[in-house]
C-alpha positions in Angstrom: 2.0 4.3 3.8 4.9 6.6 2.8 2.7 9.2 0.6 4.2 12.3 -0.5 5.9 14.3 -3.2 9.8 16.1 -2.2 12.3 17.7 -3.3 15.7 16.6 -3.0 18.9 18.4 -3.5 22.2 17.0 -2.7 25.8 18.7 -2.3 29.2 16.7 -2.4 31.7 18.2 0.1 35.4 17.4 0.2 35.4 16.1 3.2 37.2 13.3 4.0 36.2 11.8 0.9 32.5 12.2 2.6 29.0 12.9 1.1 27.3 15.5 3.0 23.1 15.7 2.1 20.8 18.5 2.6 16.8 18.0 1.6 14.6 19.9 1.8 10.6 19.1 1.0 8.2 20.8 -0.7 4.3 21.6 0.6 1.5 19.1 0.1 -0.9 20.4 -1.5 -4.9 19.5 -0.8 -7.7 21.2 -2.1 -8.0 23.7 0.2 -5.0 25.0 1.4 -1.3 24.3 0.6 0.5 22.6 3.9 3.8 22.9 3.7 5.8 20.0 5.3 8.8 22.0 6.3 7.2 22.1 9.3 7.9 18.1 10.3 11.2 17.6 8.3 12.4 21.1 8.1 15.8 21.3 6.1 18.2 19.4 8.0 22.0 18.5 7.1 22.6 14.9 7.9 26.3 14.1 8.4 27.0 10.9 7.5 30.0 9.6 9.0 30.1 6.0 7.4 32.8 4.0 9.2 33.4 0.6 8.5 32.8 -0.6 11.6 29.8 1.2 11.8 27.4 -0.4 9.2 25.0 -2.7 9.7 23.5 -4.1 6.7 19.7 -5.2 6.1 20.5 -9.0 6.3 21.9 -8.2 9.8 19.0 -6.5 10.8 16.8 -9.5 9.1 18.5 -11.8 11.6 18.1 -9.7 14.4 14.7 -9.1 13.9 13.9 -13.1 13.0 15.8 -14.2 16.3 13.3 -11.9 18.2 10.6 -13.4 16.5 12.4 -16.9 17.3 11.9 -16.0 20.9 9.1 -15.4 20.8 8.0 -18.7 19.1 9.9 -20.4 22.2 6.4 -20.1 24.0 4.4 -23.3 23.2 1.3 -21.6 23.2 2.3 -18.9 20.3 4.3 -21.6 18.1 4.7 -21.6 14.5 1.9 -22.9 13.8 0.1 -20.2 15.4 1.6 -17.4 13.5 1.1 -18.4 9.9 -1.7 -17.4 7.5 -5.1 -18.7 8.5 -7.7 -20.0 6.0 -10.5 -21.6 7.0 -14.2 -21.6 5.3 -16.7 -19.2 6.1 -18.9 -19.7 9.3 -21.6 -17.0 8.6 -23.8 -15.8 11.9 -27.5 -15.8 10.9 -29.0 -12.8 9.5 -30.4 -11.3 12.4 -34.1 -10.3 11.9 -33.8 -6.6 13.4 -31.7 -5.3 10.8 -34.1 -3.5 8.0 -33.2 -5.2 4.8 -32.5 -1.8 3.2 -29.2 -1.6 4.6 -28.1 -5.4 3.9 -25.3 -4.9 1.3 -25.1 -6.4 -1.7 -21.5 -7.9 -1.4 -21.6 -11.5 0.5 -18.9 -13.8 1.3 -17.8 -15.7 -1.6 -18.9 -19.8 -2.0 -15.9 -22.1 -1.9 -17.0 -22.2 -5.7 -16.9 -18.6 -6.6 -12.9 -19.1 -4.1 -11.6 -21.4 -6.3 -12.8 -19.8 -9.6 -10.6 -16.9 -8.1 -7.6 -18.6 -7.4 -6.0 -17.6 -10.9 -6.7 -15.0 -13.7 -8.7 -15.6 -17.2 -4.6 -17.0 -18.5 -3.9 -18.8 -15.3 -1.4 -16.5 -13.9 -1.1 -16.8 -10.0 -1.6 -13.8 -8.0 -0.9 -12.5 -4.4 -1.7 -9.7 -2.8 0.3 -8.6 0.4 0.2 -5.6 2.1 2.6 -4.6 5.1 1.2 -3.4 8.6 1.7 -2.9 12.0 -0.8 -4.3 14.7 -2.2 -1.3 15.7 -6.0 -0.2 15.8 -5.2 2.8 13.2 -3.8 -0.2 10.8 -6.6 -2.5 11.6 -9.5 -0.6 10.3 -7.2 -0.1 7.2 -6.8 -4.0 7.0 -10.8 -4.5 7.0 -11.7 -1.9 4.6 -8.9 -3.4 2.0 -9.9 -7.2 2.2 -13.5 -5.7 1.8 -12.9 -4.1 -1.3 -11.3 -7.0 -2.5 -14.2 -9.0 -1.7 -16.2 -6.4 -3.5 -14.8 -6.2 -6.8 -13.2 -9.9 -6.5 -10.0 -9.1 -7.2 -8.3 -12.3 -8.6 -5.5 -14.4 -6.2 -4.3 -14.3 -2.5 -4.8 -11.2 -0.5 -2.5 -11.5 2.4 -2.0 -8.3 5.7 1.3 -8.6 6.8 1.6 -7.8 10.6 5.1 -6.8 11.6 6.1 -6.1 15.2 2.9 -7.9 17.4 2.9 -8.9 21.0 2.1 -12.0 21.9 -1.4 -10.7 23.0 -1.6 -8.9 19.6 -0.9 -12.1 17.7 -3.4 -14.1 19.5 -5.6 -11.2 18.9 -5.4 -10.8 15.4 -5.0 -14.4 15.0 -8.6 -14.3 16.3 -9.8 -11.5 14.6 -9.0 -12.7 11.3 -10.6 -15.9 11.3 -13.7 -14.5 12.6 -14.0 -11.3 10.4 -11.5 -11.9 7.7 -11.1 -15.0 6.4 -15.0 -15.3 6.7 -15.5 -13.2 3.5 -12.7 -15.5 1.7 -10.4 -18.3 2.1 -8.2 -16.4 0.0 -7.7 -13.8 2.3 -4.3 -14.0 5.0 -2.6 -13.0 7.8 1.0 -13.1 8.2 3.0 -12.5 11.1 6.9 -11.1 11.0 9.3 -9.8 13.9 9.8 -6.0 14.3 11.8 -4.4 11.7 11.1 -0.6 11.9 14.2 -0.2 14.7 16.9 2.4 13.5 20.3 0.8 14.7 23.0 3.0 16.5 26.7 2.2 15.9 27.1 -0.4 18.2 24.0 -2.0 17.1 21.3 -0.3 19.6 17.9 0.9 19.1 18.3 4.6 18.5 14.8 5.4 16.9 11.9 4.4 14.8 11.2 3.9 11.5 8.2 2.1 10.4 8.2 1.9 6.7 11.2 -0.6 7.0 8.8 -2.9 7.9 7.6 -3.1 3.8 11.2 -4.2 2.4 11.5 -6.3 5.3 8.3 -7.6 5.5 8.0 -8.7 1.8 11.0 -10.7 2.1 9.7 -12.4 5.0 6.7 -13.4 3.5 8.7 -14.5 0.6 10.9 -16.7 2.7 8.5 -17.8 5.6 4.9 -18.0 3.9 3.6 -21.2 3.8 2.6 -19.9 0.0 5.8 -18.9 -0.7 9.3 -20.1 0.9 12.5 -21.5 -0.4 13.8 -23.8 -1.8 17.4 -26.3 -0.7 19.4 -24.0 -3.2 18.1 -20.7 -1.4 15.4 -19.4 -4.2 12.1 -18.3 -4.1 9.3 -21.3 -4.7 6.5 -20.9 -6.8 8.8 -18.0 -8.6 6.1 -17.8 -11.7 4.0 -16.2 -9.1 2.8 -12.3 -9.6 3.2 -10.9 -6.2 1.7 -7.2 -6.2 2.7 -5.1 -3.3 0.1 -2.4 -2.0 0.2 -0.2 0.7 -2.5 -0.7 4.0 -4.4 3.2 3.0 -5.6 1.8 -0.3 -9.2 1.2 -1.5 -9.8 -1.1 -4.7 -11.7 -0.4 -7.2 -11.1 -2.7 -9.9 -8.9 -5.7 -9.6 -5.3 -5.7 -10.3 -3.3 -8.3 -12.2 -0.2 -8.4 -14.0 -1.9 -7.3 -17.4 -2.0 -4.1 -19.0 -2.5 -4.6 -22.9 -6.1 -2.9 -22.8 -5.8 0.6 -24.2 -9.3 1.5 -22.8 -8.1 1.1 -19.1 -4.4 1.8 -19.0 -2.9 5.9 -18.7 0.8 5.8 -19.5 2.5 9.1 -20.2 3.7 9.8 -23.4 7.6 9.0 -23.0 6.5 5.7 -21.5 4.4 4.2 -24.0 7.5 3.9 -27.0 8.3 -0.1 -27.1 6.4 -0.6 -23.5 5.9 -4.0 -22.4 2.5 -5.1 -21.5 2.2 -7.8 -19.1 4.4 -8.5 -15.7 6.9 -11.4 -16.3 10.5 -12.4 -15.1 12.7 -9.4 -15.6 9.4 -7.3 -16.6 8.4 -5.6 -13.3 5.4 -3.2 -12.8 4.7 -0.2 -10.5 2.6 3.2 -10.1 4.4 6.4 -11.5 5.2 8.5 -8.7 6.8 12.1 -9.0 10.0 11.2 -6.7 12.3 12.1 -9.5 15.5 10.8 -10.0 18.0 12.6 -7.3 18.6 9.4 -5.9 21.7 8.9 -8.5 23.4 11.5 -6.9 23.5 9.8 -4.0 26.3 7.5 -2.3 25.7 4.7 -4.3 28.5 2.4 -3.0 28.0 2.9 0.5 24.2 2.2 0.1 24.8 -0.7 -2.4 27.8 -2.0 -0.7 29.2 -2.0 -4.3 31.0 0.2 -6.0 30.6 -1.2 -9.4 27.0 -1.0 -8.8 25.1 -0.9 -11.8 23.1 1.4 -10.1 25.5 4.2 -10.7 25.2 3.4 -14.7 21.6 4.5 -14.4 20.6 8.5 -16.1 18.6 10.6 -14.8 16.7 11.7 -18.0 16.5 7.9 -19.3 16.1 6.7 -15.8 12.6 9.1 -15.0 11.1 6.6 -17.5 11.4 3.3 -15.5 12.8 3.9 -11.5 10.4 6.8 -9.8 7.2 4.1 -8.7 5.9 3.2 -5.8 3.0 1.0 -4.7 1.4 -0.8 -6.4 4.8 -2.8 -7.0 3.8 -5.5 -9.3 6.3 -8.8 -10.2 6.9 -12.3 -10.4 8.0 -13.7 -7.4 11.8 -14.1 -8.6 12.1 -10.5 -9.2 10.4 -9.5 -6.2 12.5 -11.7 -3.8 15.8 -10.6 -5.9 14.3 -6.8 -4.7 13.4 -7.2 -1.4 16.8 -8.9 -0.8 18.6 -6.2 -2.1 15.4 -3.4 -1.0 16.3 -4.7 2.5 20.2 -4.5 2.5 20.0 -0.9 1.4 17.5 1.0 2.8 18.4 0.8 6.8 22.0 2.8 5.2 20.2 5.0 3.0 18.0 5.9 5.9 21.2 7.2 7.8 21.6 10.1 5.2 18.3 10.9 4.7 16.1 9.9 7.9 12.7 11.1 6.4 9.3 10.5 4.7 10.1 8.1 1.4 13.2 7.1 2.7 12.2 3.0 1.9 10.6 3.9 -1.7 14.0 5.3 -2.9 15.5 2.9 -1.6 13.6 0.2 -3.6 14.5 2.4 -6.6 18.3 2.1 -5.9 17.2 -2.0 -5.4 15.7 -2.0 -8.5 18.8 -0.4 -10.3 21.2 -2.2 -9.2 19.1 -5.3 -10.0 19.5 -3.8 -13.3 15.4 -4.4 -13.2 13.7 -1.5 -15.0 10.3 -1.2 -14.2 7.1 -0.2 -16.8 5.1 2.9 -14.7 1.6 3.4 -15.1 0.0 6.1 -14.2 -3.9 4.6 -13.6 -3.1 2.2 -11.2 -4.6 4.5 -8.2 -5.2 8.2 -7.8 -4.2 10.2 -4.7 -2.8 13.8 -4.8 -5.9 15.9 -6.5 -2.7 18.5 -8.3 -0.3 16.0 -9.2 0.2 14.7 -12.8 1.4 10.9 -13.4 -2.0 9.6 -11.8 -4.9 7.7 -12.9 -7.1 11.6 -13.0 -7.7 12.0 -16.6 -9.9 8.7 -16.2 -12.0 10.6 -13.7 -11.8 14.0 -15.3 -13.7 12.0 -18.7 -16.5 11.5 -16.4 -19.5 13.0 -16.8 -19.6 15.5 -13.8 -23.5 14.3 -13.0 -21.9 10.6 -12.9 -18.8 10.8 -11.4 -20.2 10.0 -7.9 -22.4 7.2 -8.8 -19.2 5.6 -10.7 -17.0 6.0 -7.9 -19.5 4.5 -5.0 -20.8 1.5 -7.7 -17.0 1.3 -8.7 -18.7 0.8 -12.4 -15.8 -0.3 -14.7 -18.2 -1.2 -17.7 -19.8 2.3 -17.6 -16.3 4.6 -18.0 -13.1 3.3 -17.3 -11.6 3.9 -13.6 -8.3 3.7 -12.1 -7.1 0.4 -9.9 -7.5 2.4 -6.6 -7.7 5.5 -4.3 -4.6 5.8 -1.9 -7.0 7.8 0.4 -3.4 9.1 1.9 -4.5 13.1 1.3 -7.0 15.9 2.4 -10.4 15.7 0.2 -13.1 18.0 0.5 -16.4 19.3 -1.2 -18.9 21.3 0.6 -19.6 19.7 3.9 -17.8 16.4 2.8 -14.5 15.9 4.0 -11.9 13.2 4.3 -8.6 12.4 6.2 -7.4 8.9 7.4 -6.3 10.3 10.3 -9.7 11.5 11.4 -11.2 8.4 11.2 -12.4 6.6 14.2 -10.2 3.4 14.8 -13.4 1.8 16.3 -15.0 1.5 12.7 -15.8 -2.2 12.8 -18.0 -2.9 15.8 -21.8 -3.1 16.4 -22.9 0.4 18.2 -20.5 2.5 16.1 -22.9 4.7 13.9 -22.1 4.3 10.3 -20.2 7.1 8.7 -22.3 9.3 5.8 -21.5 9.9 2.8 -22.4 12.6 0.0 -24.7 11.3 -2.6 -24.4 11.9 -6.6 -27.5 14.8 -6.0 -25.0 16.3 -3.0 -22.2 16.2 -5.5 -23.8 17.7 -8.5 -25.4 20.4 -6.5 -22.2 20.9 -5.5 -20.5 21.3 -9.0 -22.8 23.3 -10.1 -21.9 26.5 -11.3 -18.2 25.9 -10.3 -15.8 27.0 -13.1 -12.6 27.9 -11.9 -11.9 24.6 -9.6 -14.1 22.1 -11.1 -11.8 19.7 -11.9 -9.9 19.6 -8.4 -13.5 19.7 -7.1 -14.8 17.1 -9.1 -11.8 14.3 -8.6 -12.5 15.3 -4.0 -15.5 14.0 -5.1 -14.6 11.2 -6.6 -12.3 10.5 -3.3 -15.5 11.2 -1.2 -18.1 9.0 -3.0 -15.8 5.8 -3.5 -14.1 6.3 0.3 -17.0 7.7 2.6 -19.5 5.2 0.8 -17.4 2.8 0.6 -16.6 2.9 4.4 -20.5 2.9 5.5 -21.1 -0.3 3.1 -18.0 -2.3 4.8 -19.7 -1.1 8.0 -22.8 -2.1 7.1 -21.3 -5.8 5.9 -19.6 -6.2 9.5 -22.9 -6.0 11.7 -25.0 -7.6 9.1 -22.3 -10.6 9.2 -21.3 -10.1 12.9 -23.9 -8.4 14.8 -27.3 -10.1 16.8 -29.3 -8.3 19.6 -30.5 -4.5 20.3 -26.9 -2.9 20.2 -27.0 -3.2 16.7 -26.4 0.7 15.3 -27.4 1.1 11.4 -28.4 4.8 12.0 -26.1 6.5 9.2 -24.5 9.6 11.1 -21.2 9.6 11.5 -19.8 12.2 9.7 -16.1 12.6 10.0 -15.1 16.4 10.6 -11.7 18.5 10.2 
């Protein structure tokens, strides 16, 4: 997922009537140490020479990417049908007799009762979750531990992964995969497949480089267009628009379910500016998303070469009004209408904002410009996940109310009715307490699977021994643990699902030590 916080600082030259952009980031900060990013972006001066014949639009790119997906299709054995969301009822393996029942879990696969009662909220609003991936091991152990948590706190709707970029063997694979080990614990839960769309396009139309956050923009539309949930209709718009599509990113872990309500005081944080005349449920024209601290720089940007419009209302948009409804990011939460009338637009502009700044976040501004020009302000909240231990505009005061003996029970039971919690953790950062530590990208890929260990995690003892007599970094202390409890935990119980659901014979591991290291 595209996780960070920068800085952006833009300079107009007089240059042939050209913008010229310098960025430069600042340091991420974890718990332990600030790491400055200047290290992977540095500041760099991107020229952008923006000739007519030059620009390629999204919707080119769209087609590009659909005719190589069209090619692939060609091959009787991978056709359409092969490449749609599965859902099929849950085939359980018998409980196999060698696994102590102290380590059988208490989540299950859900009846076909318990499915449908989940098919629409308490109001009978339609929900679908979709999240955009790649088909790569470090994305697939993501993909599990996500439909888990849904499956653990139920959250309400469709939960669909969608897979952008697969081989042949990959889709067959995954096709496989998910019927087995996904759609098992619901047949709510999806795959979808899409063409590549993270190529960066020379002049002439060439693969010149990578970027694989393009695949969210054009990935939602896709599935908007292509799903057999979704699609369009003969005049070209979004079916089934009432619809409340919420986009998430792969690196989250749910805690509580999200919907497209949030009129409950007790577990909604919404700064102060925010909350004058807010609106409180997602509707048509009513978008949601998490408050993210991107700023609003982005109106100084080229705004009619990236919209393609140079009465974009875009450009009407202040930056002091502005900060109150454009700088979110996932969880993006909308009907369908509204979401398809972003991605379409999300999708035309972010391959050219990406030519003036080719960096980290480049696809969330982008949906901001989207968003702007759609003339579709959004209502930020700031509870929907935590993630950055320092940074304000989160769900932390809900965590810091905790009492510190109970913070790590809450966050491994996920126990809403006890203190309220945010959404979600977007494990995308460094945590660490004591011995504990976390980073996604120290994580085995090989998670799921019958002889891995299981991974250990602190318990609420560990964590109050280890706040104890802490002062001066308690609370940044105390919100790691949080992390830990709910994501280390949290891993060894989906782990502990898998070979209880998936696993017969010897090779079965359910020794609990794996512990993940710096």
């Amino acid at each position: 997922s595209s996780c960070g916080f920068t800085v952006i600082i833009f300079i107009t030259f007089a240059l042939t009537g050209l913008v010229w952009i310098v960025s430069t980031h600042s340091g991420t900060t974890t718990t332990t140490r600030t790491r400055s990013t200047s290290s992977r972006f540095g500041s760099s001066l991107s020229y952008l020479h923006y000739k007519k014949e030059h620009q390629k639009s999204g919707s080119s790119q769209l087609d590009f990417a659909q005719k190589q997906l069209d090619a692939l299709n060609s091959n009787k054995q991978h056709d359409a049908a092969n490449i749609i969301s599965i859902h099929k009822a849950p085939q359980l393996r018998r409980n196999d007799p060698k696994i102590p029942s102290t380590t059988i879990t208490k989540v299950r696969p859900l009846t076909p009762q318990q499915d449908e009662n989940l098919l629409l909220t308490s109001d009978a609003t339609a929900l679908h979750m979709i999240f955009s991936t790649d088909c790569s091991p470090y994305q697939d152990w993501q993909s599990y531990l996500l439909f888990y948590s849904a499956l653990r706190i139920k959250q309400p709707g469709h939960v669909t992964r969608i897979a952008s970029g697969c081989s042949e063997e990959e889709i067959a694979n995954h096709q496989q995969w998910h019927e087995e080990h996904i759609a098992t614990m619901s047949t709510r839960f999806h795959i979808h497949f899409t063409p590549k769309f993270s190529s960066v396009k020379d002049k002439d139309g060439k693969d010149k480089g990578d970027y694989k956050y393009f695949n969210k923009p054009f990935g939602l539309r896709h599935f908007l267009e292509h799903s057999p949930f979704m699609g369009l209709d003969k005049e070209g718009e979004v079916q089934k628009d009432d619809t409340v599509i919420i986009l998430i990113d792969p690196d989250m872990y749910l805690l509580r379910p999200i919907t497209h309500d949030y009129s409950n005081e007790r577990d909604v944080v919404i700064g102060k500016p925010k909350q004058k005349g807010r609106k409180k449920k997602a509707a048509h024209g009513v978008p949601f998303a998490q408050s993210y601290g991107m700023g609003m720089s982005w109106v100084d940007w080229p705004l009619d070469y990236i919209t393609g419009d140079v009465n974009s209302p875009s450009k009407k948009v202040e930056k002091l009004s502005g900060r109150l409804h454009y700088p979110g990011g996932p969880p993006y939460i909308g009907t369908a209408r509204d979401m398809h009338a972003i991605a379409v637009k999300w999708a035309d502009f972010a391959p050219r904002l990406h030519e003036g700044y080719p960096h980290l976040l480049a696809e969330m501004y982008a949906y901001c410009v989207a968003a702007a020009h759609l003339e579709l302000p959004h209502e930020l909240v700031d509870s929907l996940m935590v993630s950055a231990d320092t940074v304000g505009g989160e769900g932390w005061p809900l965590v810091d109310a905790i009492p510190d003996e109970e913070v790590c029970e809450v966050a491994m039971t996920a126990n809403h009715e006890a203190y309220p919690i945010p959404n979600l953790i977007h494990y995308c950062q460094t945590y660490k307490i004591k011995e504990w530590f976390w980073q996604k990208r120290k994580v085995p890929k090989d998670l799921f699977t019958c002889d891995k260990p299981i991974v250990q995690g602190p318990s609420p003892d560990d964590i109050t021994a280890a706040l104890e007599g802490e002062e001066k970094s308690k609370m940044m202390l105390k919100r790691n643990a949080f992390v830990l409890c709910s994501t280390l935990n949290g891993v060894a119980e989906a782990m502990e699902y898998y070979k209880e659901m998936h696993c017969e014979g010897e090779n079965v591991n359910m020794e609990r030590t794996l512990k993940l290291t710096h």
